[in-house]
C-alpha positions as CSV (number, residue, x, y, z in Angstrom):
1,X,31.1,-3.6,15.8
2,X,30.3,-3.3,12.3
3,X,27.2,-2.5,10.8
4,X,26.1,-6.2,9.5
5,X,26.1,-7.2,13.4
6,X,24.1,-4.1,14.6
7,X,21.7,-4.9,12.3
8,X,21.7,-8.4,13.1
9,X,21.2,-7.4,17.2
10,X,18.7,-5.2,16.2
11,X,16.8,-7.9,14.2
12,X,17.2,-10.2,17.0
13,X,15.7,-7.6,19.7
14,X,13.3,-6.9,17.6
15,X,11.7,-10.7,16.6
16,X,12.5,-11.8,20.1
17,X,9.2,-9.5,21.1
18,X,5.8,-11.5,20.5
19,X,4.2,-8.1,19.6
20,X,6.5,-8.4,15.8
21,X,5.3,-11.8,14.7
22,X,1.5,-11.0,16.3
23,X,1.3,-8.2,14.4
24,X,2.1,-10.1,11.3
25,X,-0.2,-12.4,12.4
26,X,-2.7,-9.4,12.3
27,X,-1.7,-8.2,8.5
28,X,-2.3,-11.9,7.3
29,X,-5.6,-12.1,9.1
30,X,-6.9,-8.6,8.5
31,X,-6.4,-9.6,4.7
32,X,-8.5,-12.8,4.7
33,X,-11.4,-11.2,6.9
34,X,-11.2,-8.2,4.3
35,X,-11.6,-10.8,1.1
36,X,-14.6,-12.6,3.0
37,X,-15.9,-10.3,4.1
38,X,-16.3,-8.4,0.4
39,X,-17.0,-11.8,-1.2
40,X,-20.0,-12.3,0.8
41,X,-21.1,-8.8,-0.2
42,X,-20.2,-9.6,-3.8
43,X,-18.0,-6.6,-3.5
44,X,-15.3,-8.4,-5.3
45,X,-14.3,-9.6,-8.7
46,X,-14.1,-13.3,-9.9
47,X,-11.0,-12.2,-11.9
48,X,-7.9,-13.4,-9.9
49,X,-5.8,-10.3,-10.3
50,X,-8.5,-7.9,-10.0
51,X,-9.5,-9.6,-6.7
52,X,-6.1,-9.5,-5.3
53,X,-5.2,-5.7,-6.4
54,X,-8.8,-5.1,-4.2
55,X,-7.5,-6.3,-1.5
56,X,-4.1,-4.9,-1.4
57,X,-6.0,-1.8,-2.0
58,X,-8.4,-2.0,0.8
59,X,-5.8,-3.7,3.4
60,X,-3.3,-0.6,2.7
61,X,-4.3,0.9,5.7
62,X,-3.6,-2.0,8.3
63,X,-0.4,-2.4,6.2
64,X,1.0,1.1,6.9
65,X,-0.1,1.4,10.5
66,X,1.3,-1.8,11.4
67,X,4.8,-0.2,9.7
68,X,4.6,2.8,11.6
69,X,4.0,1.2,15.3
70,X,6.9,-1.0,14.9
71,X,9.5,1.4,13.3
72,X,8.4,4.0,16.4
73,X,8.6,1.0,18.8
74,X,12.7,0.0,17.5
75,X,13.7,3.7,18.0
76,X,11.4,4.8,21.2
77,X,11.5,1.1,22.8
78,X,15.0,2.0,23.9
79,X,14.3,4.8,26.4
80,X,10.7,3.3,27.2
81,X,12.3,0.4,28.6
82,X,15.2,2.7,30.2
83,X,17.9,0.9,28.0
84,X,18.7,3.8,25.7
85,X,21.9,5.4,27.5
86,X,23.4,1.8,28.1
87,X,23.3,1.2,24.1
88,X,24.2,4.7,23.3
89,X,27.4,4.7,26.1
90,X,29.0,1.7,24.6
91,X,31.9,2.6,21.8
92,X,30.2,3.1,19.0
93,X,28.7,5.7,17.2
94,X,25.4,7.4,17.6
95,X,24.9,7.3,13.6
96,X,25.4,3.8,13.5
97,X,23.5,2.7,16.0
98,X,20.5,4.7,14.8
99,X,21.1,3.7,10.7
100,X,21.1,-0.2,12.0
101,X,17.5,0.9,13.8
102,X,16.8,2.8,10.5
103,X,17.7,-0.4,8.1
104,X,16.1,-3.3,10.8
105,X,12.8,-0.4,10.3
106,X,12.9,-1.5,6.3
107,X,13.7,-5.0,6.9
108,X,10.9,-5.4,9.1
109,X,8.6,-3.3,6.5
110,X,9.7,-5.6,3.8
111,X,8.7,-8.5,5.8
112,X,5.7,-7.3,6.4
113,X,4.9,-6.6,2.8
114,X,6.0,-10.0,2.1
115,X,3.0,-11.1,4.1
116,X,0.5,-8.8,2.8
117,X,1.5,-9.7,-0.9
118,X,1.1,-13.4,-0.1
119,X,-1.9,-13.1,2.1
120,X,-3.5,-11.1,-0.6
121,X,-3.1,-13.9,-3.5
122,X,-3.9,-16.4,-1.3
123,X,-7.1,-15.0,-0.6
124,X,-7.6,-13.9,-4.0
125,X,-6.8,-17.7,-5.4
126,X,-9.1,-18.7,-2.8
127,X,-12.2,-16.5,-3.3
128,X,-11.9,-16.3,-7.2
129,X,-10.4,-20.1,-7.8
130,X,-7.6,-18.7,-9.8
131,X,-10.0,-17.6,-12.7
132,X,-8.0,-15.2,-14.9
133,X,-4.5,-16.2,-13.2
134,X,-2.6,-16.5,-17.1
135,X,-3.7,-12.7,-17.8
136,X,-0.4,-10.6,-18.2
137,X,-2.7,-7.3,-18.2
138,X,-3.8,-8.0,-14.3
139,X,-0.1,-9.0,-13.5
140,X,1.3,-5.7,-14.5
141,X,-1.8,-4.1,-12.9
142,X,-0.9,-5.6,-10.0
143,X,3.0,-5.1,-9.8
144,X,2.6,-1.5,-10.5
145,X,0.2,-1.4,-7.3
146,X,2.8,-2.9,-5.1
147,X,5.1,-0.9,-6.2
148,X,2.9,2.5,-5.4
149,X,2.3,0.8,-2.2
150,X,6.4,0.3,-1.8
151,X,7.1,3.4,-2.4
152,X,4.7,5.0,0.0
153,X,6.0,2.2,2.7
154,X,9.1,3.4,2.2
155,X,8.1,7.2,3.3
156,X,5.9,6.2,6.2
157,X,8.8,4.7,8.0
158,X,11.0,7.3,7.5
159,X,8.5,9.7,8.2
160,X,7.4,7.8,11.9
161,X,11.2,7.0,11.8
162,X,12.1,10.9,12.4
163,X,9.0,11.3,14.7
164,X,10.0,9.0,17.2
165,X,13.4,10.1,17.1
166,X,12.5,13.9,17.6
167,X,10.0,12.8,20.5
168,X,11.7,9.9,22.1
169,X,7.8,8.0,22.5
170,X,5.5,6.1,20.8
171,X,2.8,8.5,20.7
172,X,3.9,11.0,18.4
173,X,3.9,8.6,15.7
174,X,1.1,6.4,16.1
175,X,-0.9,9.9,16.4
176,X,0.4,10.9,13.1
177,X,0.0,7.4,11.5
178,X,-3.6,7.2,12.9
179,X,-4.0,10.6,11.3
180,X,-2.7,10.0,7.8
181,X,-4.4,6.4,7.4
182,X,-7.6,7.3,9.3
183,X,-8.5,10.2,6.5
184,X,-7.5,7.7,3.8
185,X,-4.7,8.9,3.1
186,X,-3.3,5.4,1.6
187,X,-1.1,6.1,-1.5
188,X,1.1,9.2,-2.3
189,X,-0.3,11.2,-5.2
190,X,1.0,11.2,-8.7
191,X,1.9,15.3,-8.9
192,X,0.5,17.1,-11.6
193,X,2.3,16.9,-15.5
194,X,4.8,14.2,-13.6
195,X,5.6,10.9,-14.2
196,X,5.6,8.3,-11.4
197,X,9.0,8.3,-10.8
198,X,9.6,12.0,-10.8
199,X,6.5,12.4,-8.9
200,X,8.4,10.0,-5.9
201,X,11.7,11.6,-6.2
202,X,9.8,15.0,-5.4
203,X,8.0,12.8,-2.4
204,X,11.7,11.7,-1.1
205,X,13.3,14.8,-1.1
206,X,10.6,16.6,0.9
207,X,11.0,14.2,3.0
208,X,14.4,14.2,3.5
209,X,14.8,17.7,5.3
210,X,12.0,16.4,8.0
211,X,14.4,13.1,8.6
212,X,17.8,14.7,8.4
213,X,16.5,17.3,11.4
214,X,15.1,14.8,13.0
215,X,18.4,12.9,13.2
216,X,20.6,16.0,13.8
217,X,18.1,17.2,16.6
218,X,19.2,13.7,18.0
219,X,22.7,14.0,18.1
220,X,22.7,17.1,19.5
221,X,20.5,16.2,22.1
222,X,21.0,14.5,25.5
223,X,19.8,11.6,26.1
């Protein structure tokens, strides 16, 4: 079986659970509630792009904990359920069985920033009317936000990717994810005298060593 159909299974395990579209149903939401609840505090700007760049801002957190229950859930579901040694006994290999998981893990995290990006300008046209909507400055302000947020999307599923295949359960990584986003920790920092791109290449390769034990701890392992 090649890898296109893994993937494919694994997207159609994973979307044939209500808990995947509730929970996107809970990033949209979250969103909204956030954006009226600030407007009504006149905690937000009239300026379309300021107001949506706010909210992505303050929804970050929902965003990345939502990422980090549902990547832990495709790899830890498997021997939750008791299913895992009937996938991993059928002729393929371990590696690519778990890269599918891995790559259904960033599909789903691109879907769900999909939905965060749109409930965010909806909310923003919304609340603010569209004022300011033509301003190229708030656009770039904007797309270089998402793309910080991407970025540090990207390591917080790998990240609770590795956790929940060293420990096999949810908790471990909802733990650490409760951790990280519960003491605001919401964006990676820019490192000193870097640029942002050097600064996320230096993020990705310590990350790296955590997911490549991670994975190698799994092979060697019995299941």
């Amino acid at each position: 079986m090649n890898l296109y159909r893994l993937i494919q299974n694994e997207n159609m395990k994973l979307y044939g659970r209500k808990n995947s579209r509730f929970l996107l149903g809970i990033v949209f939401c979250a969103v909204w509630v956030i954006g009226c609840m600030f407007y009504g505090l006149g905690m937000i700007s009239r300026n379309y792009w300021d107001a949506a760049g706010s909210l992505l801002g303050h929804s970050t957190q929902v965003f990345y904990l939502i990422l980090i229950v549902m990547t832990s859930q495709i790899v830890s579901g498997e021997f939750s359920w008791g299913t895992a040694k009937l996938l991993f006994i059928r002729p393929i290999s371990r590696s690519g069985i778990l890269l599918s998981k891995y790559m259904t893990s960033l599909l789903y995290a691109l879907t769900v920033m999909a939905v965060w990006i749109a409930a965010s300008l909806s909310a923003s046209g919304v609340l603010t009317g569209g004022s300011g909507f033509n301003d190229p400055a708030g656009v770039k302000h904007c797309l270089y936000l998402i793309l910080i947020k991407a970025t540090g999307a990207l390591i917080f599923t790998s990240i609770s990717f590795a956790a929940a295949l060293w420990s096999r359960s949810y908790t471990i990584p909802i733990i650490i994810g409760i951790a990280m986003t519960g003491t605001g920790i919401t964006d990676l920092p820019i490192l000193p005298n870097t640029s942002f791109f050097v600064s996320n290449m230096i993020w990705f390769l310590l990350t790296a060593p955590v997911f490549v034990y991670a994975w190698i701890h799994f092979h060697k392992s019995d299941l």
